[in-house]
C-alpha positions as CSV (number, residue, x, y, z in Angstrom):
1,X,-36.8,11.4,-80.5
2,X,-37.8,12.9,-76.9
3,X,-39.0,15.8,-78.4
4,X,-41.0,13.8,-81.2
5,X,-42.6,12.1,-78.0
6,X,-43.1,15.1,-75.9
7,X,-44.9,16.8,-79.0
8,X,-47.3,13.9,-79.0
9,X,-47.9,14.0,-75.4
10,X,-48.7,18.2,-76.0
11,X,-50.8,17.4,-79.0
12,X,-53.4,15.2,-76.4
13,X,-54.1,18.1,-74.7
14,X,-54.3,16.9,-71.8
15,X,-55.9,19.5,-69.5
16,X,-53.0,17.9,-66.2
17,X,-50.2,18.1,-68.4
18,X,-48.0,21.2,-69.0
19,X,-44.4,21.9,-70.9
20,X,-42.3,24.3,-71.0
21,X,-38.5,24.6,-72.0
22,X,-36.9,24.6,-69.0
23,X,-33.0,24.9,-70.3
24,X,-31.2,24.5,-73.4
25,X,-27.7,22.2,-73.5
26,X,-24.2,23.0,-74.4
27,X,-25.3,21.6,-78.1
28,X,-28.2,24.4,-78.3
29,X,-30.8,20.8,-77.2
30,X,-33.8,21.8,-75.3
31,X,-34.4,21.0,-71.9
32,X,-38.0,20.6,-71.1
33,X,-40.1,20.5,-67.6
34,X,-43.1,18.3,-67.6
35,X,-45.3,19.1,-65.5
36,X,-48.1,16.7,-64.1
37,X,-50.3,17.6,-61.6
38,X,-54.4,18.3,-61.0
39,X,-55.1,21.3,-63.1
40,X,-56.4,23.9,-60.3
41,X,-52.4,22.9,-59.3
42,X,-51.0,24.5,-62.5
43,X,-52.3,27.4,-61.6
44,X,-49.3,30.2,-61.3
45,X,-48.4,31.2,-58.4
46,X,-49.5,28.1,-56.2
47,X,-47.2,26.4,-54.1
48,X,-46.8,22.4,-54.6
49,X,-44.6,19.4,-53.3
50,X,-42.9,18.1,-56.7
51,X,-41.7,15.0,-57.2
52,X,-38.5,15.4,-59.6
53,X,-37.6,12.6,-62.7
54,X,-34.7,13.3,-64.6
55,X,-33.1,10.2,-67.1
56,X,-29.9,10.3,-68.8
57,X,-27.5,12.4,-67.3
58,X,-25.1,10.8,-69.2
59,X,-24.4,9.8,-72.6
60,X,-24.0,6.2,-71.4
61,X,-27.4,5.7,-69.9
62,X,-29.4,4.9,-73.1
63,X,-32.1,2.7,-71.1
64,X,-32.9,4.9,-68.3
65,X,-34.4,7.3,-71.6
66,X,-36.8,4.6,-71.9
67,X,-37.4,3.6,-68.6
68,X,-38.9,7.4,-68.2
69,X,-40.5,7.2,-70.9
70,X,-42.5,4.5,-69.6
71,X,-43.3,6.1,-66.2
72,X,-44.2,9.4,-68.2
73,X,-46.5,6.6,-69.9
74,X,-48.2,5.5,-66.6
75,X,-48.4,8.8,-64.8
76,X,-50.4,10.8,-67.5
77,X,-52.3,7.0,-68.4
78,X,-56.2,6.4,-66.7
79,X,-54.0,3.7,-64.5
C-alpha cells in the first residue's frame, strides 16, 4: 500500500519532491527517503537542515502509517 501511494506521489511530478530507495528490510521491503524541500535544495552536493519522519517502527503501530501519510499529504499540498 505505501508504495502504491508513494508511486502516486512520483507520478505528480512534483518538481520539490524526490525518492529514492534508501534501504531494503530483512523481508527484501524497500525502504524509501522522501525528500521535500525547494528544488534549487535538491541540488547534489548542497548542504541542508532536515527534518526526519519515520512511522511504524513496529509492527504494532498500524495508525502512525496513516498519520504520516497525512502529513506527507499537507507538506507536499498548496497549504
Amino acid at each position: 500500500k505505501l508504495q502504491n501511494y508513494l508511486d502516486n506521489i512520483e507520478q505528480r511530478r512534483l518538481d520539490y519532491v524526490q525518492r529514492r530507495p534508501l534501504v531494503y528490510s530483512v523481508q527484501k521491503r524497500r525502504l524509501d527517503l522522501l525528500t521535500v524541500a525547494n528544488p534549487a535544495l535538491l541540488a547534489k552536493g548542497r548542504r541542508k537542515k532536515v527534518v526526519i519522519v519515520t512511522a511504524r517502527v513496529h509492527p504494532g503501530e498500524t495508525p502512525s502509517s496513516y498519520v504520516c501519510q497525512g502529513f506527507i499529504e499537507f507538506i507536499i499540498s498548496d497549504n
